[in-house]
PDB file with SEQRES, HELIX, SHEET and CRYST1 records, atoms N, CA, C and O in Angstrom:
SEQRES   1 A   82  UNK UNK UNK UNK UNK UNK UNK UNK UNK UNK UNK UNK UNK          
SEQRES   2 A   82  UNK UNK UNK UNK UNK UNK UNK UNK UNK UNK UNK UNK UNK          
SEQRES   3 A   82  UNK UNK UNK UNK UNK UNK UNK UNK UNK UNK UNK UNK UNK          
SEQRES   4 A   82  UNK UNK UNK UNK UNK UNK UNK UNK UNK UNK UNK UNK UNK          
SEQRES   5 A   82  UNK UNK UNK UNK UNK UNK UNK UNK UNK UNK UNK UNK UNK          
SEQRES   6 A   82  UNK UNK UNK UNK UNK UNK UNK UNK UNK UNK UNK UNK UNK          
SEQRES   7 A   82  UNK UNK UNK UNK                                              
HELIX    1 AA1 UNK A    2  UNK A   19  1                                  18    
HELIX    2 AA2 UNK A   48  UNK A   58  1                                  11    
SHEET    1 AA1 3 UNK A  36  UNK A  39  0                                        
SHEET    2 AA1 3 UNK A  74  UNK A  80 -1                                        
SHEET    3 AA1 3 UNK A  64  UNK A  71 -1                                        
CRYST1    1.000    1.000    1.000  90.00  90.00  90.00 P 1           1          
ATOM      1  N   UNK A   1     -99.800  -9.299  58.321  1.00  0.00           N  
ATOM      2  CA  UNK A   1    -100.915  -8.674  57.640  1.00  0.00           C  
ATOM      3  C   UNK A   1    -100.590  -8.407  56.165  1.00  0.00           C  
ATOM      4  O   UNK A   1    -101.356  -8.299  55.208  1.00  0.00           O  
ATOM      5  N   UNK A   2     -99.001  -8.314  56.246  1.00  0.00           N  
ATOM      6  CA  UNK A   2     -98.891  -7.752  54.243  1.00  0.00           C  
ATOM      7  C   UNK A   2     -98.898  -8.622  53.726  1.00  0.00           C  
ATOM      8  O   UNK A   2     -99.029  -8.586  52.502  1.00  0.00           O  
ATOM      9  N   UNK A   3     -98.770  -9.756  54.366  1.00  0.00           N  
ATOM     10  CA  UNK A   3     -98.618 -11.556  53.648  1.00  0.00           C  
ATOM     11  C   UNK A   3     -99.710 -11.966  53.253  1.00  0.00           C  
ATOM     12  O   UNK A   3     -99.772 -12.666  52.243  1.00  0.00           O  
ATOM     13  N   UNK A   4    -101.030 -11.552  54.104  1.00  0.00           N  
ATOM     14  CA  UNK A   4    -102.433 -11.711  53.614  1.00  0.00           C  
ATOM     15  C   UNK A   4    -102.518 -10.820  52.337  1.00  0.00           C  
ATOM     16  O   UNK A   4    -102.206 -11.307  51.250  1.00  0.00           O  
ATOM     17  N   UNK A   5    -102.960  -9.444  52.451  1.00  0.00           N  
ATOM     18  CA  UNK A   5    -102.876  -8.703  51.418  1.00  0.00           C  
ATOM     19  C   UNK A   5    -102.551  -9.383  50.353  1.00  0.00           C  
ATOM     20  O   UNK A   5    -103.336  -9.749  49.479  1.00  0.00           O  
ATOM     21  N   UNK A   6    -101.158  -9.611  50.399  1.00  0.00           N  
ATOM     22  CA  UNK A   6    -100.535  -9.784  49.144  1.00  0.00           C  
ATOM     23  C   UNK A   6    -101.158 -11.652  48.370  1.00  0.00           C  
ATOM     24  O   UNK A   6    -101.315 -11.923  47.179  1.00  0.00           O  
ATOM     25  N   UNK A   7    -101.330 -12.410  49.365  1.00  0.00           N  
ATOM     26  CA  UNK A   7    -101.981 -13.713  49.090  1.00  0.00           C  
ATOM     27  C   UNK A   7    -103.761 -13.586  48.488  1.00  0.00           C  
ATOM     28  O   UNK A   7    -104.552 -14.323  47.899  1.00  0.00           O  
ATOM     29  N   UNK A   8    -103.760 -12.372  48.980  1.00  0.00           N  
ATOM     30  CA  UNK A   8    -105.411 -12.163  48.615  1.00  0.00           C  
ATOM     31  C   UNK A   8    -105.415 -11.560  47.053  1.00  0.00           C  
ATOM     32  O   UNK A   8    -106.101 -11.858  46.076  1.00  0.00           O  
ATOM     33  N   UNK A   9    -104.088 -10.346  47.298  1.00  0.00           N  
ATOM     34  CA  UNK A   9    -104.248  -9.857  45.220  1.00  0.00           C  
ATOM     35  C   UNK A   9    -103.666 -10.941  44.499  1.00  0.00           C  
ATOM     36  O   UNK A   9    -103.691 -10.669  43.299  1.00  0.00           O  
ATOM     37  N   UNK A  10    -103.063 -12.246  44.760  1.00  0.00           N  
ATOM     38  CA  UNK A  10    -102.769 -12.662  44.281  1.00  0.00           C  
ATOM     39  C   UNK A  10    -103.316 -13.491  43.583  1.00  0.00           C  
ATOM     40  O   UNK A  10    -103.149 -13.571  42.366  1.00  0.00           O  
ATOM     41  N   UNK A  11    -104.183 -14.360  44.384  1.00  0.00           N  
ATOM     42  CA  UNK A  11    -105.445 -15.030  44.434  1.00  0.00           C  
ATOM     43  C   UNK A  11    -106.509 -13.974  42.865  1.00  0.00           C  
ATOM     44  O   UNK A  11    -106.807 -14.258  41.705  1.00  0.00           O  
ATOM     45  N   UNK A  12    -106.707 -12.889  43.677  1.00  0.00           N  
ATOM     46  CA  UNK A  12    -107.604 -12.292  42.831  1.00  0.00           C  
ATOM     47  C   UNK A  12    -107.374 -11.739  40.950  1.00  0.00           C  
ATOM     48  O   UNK A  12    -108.182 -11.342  40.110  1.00  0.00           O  
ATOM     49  N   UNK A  13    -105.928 -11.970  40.920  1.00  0.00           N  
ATOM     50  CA  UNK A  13    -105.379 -11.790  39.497  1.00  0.00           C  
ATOM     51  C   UNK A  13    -105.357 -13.142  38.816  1.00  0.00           C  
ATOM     52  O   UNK A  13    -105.653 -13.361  37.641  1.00  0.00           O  
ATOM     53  N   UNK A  14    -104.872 -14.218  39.935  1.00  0.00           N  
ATOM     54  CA  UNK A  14    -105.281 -15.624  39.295  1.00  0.00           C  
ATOM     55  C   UNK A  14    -106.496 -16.095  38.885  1.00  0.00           C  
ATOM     56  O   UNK A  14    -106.685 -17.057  38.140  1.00  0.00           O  
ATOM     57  N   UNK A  15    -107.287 -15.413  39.377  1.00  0.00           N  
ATOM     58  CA  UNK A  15    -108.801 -15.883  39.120  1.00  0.00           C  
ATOM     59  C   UNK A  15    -109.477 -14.630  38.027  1.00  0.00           C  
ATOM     60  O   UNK A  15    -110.467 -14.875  37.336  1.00  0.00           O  
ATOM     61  N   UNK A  16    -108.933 -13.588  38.009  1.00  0.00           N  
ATOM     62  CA  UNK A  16    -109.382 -12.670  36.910  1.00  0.00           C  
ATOM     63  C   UNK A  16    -108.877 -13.343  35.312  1.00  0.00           C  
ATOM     64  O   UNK A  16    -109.393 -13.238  34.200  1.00  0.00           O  
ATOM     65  N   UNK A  17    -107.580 -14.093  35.816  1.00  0.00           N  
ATOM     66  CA  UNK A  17    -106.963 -14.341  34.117  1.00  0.00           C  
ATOM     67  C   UNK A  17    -107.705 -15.493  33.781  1.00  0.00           C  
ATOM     68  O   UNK A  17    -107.780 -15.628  32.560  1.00  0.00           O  
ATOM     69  N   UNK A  18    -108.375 -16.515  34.534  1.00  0.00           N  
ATOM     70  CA  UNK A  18    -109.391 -17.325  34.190  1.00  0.00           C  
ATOM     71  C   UNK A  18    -110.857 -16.882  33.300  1.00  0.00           C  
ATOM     72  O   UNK A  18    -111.329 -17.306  32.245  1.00  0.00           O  
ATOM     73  N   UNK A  19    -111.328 -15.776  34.322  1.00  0.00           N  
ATOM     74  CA  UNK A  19    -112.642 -14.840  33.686  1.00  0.00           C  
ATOM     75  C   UNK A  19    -112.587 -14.815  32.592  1.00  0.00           C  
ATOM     76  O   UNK A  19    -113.474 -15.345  31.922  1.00  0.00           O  
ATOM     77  N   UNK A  20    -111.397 -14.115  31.954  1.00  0.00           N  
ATOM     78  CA  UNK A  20    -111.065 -13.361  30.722  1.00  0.00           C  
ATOM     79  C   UNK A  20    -110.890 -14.018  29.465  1.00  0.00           C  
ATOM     80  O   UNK A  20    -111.062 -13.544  28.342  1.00  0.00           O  
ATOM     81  N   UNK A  21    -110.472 -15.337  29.839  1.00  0.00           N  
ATOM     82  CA  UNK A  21    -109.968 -16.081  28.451  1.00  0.00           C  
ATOM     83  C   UNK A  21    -111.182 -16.931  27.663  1.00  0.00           C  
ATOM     84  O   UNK A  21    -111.976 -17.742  28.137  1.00  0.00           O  
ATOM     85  N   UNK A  22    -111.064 -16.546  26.566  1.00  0.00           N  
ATOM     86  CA  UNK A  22    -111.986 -16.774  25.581  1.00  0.00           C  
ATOM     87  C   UNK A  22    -113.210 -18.180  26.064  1.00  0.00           C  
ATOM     88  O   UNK A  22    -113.180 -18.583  27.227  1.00  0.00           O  
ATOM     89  N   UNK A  23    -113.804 -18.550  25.462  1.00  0.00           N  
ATOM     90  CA  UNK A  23    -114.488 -20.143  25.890  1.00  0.00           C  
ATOM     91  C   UNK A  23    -114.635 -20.619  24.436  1.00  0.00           C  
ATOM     92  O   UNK A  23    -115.042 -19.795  23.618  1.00  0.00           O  
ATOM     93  N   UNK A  24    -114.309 -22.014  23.985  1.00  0.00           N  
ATOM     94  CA  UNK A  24    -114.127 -22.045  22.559  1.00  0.00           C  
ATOM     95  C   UNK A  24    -115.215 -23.562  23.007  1.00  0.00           C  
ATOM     96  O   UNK A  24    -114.968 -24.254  23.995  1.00  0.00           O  
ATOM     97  N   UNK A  25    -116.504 -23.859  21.964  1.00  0.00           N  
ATOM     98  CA  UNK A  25    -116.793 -25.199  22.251  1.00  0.00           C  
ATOM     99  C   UNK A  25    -116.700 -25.874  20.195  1.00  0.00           C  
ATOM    100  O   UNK A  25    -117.391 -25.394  19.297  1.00  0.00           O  
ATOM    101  N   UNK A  26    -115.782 -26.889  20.037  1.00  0.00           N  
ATOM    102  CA  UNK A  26    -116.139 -27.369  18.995  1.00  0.00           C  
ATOM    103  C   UNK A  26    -117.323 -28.239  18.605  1.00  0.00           C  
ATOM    104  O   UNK A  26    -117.849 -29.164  19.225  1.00  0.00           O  
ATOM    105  N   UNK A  27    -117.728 -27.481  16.911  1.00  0.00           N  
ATOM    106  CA  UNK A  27    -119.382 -27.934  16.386  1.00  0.00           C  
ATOM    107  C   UNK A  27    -118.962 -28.794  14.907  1.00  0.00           C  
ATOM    108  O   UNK A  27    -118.056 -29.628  14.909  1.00  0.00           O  
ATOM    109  N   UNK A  28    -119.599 -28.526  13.917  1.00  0.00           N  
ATOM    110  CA  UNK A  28    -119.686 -28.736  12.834  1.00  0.00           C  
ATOM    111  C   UNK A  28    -120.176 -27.243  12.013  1.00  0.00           C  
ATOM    112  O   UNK A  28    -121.229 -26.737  12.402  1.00  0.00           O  
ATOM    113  N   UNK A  29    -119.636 -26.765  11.225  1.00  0.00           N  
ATOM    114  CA  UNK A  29    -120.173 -26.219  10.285  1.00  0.00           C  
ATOM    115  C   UNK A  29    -120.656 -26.066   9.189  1.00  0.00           C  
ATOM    116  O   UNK A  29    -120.439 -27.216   8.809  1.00  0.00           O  
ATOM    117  N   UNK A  30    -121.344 -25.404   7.985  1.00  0.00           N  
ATOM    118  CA  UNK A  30    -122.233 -25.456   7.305  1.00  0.00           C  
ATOM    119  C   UNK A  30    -121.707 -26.577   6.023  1.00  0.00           C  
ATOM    120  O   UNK A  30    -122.323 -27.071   5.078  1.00  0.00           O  
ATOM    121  N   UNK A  31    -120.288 -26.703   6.487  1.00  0.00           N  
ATOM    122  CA  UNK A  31    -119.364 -27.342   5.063  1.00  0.00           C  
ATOM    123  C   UNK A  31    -119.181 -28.698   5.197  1.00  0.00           C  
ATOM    124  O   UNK A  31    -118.701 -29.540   4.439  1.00  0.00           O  
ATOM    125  N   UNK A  32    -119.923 -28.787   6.934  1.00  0.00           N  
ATOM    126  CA  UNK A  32    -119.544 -30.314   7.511  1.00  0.00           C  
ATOM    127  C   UNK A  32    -118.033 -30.287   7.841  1.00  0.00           C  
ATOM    128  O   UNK A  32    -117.575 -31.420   7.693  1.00  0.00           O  
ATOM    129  N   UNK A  33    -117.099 -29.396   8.235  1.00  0.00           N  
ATOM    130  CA  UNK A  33    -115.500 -29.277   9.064  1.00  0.00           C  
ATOM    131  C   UNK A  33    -115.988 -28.868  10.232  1.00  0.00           C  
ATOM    132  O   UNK A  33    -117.108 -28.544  10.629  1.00  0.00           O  
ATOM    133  N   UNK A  34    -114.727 -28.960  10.794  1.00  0.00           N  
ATOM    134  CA  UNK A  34    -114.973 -28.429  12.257  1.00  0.00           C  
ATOM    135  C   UNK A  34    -114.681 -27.428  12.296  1.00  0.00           C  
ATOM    136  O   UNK A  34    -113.684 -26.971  11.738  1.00  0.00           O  
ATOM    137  N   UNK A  35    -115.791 -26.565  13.237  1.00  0.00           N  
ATOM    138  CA  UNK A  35    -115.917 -25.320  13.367  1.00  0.00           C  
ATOM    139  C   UNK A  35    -115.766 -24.882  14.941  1.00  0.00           C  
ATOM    140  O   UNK A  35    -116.231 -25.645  15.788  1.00  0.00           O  
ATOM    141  N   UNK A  36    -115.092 -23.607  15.367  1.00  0.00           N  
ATOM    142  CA  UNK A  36    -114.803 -23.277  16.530  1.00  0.00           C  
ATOM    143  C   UNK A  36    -115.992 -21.984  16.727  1.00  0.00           C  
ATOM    144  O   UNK A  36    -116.093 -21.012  15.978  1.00  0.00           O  
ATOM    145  N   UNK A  37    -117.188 -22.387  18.438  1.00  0.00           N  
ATOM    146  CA  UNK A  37    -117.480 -21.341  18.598  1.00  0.00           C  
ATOM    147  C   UNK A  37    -116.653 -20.311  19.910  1.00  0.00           C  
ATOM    148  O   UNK A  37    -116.726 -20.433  21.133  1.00  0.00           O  
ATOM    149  N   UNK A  38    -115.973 -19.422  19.169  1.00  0.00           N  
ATOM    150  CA  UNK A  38    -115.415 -19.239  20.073  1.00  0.00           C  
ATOM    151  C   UNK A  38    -116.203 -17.677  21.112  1.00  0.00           C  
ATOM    152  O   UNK A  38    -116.334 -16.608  20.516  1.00  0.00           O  
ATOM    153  N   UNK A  39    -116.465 -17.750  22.017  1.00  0.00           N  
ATOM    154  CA  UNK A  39    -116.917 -16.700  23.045  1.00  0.00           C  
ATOM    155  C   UNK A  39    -115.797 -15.470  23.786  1.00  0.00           C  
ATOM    156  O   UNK A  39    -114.630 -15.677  24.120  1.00  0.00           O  
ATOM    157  N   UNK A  40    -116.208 -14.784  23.849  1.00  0.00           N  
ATOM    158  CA  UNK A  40    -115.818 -13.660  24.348  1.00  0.00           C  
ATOM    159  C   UNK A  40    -116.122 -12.827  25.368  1.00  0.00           C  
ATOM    160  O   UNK A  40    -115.352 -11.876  25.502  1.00  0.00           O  
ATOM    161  N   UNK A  41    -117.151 -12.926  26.231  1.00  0.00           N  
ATOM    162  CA  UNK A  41    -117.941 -12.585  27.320  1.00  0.00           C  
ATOM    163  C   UNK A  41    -117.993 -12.047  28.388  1.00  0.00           C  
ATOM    164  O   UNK A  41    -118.439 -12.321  29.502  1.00  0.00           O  
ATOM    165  N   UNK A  42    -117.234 -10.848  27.696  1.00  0.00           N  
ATOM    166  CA  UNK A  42    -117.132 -10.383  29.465  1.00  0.00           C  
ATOM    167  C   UNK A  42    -117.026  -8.654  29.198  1.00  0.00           C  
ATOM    168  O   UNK A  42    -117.576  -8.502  28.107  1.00  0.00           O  
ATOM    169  N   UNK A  43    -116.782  -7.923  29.467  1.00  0.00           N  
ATOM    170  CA  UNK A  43    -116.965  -6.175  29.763  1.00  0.00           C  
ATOM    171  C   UNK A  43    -115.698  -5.531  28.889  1.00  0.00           C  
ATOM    172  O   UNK A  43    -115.720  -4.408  28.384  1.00  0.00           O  
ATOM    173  N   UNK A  44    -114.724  -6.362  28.825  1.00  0.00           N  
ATOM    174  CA  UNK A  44    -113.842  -5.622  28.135  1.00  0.00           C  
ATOM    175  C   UNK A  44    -113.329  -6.916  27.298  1.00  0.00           C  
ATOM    176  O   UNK A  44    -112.172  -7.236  27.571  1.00  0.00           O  
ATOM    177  N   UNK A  45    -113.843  -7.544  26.538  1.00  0.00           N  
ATOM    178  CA  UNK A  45    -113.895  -8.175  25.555  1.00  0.00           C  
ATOM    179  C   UNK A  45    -114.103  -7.654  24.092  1.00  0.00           C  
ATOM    180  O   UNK A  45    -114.941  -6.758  23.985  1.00  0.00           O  
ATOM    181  N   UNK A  46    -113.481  -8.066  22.956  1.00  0.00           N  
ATOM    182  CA  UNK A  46    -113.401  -7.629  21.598  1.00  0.00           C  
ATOM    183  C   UNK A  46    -113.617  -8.481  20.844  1.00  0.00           C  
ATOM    184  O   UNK A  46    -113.523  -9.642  21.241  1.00  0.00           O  
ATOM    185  N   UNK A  47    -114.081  -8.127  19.136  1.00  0.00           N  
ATOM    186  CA  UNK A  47    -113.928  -9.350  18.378  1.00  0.00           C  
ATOM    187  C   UNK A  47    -112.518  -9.521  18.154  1.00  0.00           C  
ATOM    188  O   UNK A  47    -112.170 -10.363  17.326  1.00  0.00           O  
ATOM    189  N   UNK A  48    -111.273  -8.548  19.045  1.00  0.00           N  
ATOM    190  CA  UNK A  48    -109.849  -8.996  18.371  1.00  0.00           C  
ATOM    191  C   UNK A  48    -109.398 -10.266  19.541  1.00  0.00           C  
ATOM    192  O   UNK A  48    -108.463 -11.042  19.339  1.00  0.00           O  
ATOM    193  N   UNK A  49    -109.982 -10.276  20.367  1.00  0.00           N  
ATOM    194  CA  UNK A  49    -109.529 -11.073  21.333  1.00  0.00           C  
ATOM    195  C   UNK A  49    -110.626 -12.556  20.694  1.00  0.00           C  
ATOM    196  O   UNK A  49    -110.217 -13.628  21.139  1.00  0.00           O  
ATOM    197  N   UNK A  50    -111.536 -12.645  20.018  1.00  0.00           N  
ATOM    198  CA  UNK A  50    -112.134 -13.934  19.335  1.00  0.00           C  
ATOM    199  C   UNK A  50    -110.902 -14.487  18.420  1.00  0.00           C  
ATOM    200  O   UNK A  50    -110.272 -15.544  18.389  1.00  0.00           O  
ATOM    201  N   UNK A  51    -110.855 -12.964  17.510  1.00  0.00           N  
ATOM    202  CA  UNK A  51    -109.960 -13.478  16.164  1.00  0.00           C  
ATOM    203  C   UNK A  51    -108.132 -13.884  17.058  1.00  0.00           C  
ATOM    204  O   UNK A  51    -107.581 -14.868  16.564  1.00  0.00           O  
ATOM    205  N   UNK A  52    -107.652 -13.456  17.768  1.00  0.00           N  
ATOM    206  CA  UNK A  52    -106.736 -14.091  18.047  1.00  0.00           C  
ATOM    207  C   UNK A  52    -106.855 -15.405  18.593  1.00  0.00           C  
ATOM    208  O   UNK A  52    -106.030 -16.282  18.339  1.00  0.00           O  
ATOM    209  N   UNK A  53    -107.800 -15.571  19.298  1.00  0.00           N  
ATOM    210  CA  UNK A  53    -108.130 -17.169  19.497  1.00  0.00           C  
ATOM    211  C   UNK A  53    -108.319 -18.626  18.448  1.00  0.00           C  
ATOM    212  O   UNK A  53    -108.003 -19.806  18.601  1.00  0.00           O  
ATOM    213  N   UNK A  54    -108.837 -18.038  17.600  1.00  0.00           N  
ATOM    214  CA  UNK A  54    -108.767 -18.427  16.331  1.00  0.00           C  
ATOM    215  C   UNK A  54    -107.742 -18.247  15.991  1.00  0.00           C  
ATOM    216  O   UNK A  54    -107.152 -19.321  16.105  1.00  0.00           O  
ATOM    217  N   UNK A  55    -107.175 -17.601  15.660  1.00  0.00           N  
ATOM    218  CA  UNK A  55    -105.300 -17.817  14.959  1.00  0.00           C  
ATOM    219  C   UNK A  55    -104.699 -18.766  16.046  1.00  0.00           C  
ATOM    220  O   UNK A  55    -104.353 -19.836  15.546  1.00  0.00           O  
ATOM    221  N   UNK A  56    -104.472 -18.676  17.419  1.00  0.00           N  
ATOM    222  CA  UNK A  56    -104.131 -19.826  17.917  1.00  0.00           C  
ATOM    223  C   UNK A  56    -105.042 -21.013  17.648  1.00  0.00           C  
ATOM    224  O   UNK A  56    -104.373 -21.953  17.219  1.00  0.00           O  
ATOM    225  N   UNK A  57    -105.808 -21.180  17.709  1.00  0.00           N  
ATOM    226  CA  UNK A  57    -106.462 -22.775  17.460  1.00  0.00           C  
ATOM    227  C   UNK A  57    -105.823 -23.284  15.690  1.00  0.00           C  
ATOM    228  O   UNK A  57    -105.241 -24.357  15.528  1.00  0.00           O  
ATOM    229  N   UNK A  58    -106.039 -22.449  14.710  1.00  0.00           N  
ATOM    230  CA  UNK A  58    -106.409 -22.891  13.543  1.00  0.00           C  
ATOM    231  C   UNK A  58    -104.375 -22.737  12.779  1.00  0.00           C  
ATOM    232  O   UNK A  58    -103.942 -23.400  11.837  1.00  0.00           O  
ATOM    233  N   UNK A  59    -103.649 -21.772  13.525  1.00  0.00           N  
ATOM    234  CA  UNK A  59    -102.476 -21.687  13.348  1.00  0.00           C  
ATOM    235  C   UNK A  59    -101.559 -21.230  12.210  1.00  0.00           C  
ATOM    236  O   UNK A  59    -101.305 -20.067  12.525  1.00  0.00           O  
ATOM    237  N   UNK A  60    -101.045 -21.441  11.288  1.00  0.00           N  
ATOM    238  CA  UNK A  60    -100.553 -21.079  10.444  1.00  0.00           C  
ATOM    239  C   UNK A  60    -101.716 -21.666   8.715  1.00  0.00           C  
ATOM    240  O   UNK A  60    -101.456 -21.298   7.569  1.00  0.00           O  
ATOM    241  N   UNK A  61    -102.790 -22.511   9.080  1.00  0.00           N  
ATOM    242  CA  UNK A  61    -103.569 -22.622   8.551  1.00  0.00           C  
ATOM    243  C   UNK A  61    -104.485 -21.312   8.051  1.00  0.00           C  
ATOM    244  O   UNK A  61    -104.947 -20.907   6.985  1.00  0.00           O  
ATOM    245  N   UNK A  62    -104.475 -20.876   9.505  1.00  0.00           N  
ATOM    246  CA  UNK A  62    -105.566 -19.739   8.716  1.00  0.00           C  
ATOM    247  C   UNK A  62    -107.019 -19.644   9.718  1.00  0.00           C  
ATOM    248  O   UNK A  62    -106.878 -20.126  10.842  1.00  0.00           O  
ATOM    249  N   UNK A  63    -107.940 -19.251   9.496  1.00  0.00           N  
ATOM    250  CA  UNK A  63    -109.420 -19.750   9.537  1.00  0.00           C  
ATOM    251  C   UNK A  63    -110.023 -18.485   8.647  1.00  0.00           C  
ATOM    252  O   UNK A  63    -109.504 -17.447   8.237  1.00  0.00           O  
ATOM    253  N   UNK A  64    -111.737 -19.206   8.504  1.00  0.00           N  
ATOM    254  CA  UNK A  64    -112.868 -18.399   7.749  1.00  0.00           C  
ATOM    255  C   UNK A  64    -113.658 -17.717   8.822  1.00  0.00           C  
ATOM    256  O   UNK A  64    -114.073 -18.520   9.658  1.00  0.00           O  
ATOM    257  N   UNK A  65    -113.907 -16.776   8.990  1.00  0.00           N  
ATOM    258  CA  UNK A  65    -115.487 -16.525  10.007  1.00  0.00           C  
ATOM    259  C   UNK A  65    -116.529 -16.937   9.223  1.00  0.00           C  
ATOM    260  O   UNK A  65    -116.398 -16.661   8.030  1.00  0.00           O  
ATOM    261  N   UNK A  66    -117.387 -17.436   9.495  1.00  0.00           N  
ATOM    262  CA  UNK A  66    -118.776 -17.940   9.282  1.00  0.00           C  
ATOM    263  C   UNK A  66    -119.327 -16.962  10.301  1.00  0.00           C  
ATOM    264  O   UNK A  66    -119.546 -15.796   9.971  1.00  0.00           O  
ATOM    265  N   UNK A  67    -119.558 -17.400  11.528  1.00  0.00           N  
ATOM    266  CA  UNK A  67    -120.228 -15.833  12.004  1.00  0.00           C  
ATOM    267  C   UNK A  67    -119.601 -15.144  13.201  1.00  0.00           C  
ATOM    268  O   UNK A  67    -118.816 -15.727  13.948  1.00  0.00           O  
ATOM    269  N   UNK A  68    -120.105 -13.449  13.410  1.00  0.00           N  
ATOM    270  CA  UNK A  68    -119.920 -13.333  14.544  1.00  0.00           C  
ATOM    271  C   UNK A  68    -121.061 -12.028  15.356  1.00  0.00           C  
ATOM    272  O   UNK A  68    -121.735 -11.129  14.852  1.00  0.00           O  
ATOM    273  N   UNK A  69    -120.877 -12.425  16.658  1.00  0.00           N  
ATOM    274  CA  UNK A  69    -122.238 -11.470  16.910  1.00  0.00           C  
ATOM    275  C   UNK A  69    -121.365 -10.280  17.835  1.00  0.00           C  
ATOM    276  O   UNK A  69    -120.783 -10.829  18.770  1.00  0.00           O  
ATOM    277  N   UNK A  70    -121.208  -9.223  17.801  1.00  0.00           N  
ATOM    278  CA  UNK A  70    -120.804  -7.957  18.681  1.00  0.00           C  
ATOM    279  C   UNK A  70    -121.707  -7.244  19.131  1.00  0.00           C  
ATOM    280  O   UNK A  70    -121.797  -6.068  18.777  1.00  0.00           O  
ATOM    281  N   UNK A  71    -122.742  -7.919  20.186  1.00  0.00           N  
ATOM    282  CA  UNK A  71    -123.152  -6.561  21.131  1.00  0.00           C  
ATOM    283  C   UNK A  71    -122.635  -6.634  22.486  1.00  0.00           C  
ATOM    284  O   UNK A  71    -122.646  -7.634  23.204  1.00  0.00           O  
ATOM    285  N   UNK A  72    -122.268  -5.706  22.714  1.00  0.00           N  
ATOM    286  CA  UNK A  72    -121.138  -5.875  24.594  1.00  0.00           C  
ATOM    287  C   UNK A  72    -122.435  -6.419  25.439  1.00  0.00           C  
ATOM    288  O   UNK A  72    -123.608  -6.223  25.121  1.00  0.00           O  
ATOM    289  N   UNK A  73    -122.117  -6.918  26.224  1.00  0.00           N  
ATOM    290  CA  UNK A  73    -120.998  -7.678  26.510  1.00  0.00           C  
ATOM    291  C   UNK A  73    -120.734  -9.249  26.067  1.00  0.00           C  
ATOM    292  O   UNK A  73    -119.956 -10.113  26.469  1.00  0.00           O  
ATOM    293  N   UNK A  74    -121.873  -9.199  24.926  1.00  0.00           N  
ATOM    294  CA  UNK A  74    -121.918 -10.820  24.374  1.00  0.00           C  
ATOM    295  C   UNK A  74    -120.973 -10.611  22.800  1.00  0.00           C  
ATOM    296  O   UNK A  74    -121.430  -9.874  21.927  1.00  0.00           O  
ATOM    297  N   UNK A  75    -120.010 -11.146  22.658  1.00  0.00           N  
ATOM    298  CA  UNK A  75    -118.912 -11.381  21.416  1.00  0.00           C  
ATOM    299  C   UNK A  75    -118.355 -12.352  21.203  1.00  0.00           C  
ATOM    300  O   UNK A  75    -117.570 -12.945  21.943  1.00  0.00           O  
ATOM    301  N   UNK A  76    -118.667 -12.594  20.272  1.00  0.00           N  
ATOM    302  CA  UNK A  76    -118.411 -14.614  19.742  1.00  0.00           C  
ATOM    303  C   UNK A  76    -118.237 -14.644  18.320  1.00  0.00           C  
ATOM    304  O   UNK A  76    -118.747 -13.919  17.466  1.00  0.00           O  
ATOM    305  N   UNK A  77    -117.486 -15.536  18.211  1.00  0.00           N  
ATOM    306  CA  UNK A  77    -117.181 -15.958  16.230  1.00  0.00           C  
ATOM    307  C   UNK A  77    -117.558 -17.264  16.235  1.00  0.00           C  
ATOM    308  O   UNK A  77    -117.687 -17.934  17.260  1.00  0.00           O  
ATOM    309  N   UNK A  78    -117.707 -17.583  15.317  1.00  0.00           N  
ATOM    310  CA  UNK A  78    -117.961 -19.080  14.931  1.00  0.00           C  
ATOM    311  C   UNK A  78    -116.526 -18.802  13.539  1.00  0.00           C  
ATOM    312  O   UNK A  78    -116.508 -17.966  12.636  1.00  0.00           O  
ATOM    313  N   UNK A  79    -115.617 -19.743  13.848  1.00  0.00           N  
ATOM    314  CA  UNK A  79    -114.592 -20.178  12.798  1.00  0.00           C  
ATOM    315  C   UNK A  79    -114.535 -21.226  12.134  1.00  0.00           C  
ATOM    316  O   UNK A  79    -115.148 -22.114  12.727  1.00  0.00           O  
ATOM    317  N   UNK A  80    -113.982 -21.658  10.935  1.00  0.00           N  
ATOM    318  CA  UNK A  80    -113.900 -22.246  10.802  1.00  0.00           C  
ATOM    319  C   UNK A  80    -112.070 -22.716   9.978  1.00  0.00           C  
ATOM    320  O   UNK A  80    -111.778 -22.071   8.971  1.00  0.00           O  
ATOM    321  N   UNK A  81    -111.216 -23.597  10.399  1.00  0.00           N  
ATOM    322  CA  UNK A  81    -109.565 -23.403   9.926  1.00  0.00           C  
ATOM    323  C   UNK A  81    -109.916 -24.012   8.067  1.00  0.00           C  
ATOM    324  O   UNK A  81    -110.694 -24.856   7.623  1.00  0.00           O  
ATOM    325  N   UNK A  82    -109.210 -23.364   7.604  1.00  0.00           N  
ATOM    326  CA  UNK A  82    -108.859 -23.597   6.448  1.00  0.00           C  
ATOM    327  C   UNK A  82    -108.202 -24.708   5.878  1.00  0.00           C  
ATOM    328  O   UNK A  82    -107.946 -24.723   4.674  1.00  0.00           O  
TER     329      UNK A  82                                                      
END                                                                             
């Protein structure tokens, strides 16, 4: 029975760290570069958890925000790397 338990929270933390992680779809932006929209969507989501996504994608480059929208539970940037 503790083998279930424990296969079931396990299961359920693997599938929470999926929920959580950003959703990035690449566009074009206003400059004609590529621009990252990156999403945030969920209950305990931030614009710091967008902007770190963006520092990983864009890297020691940098990026610009072009936009971003913050009302909970919808939080998204649009980036663009430098």
């Amino acid at each position: 029975m503790k083998k279930i338990k424990l296969l079931c929270f396990l299961a359920l933390v693997a599938l929470s760290g999926c929920t959580f992680s950003p959703s990035v779809k690449e566009s074009y932006g206003p400059s004609g570069n590529t621009s990252y929209e990156i999403s945030c969507n969920n209950m305990s989501a931030s614009l710091g958890a967008c902007y770190q996504k963006a520092g990983e994608i864009c890297k020691e480059r940098g990026y610009n925000v072009i936009s971003q929208h913050s009302e909970a539970p919808f939080v998204s940037i649009i980036a663009e790397c430098k």
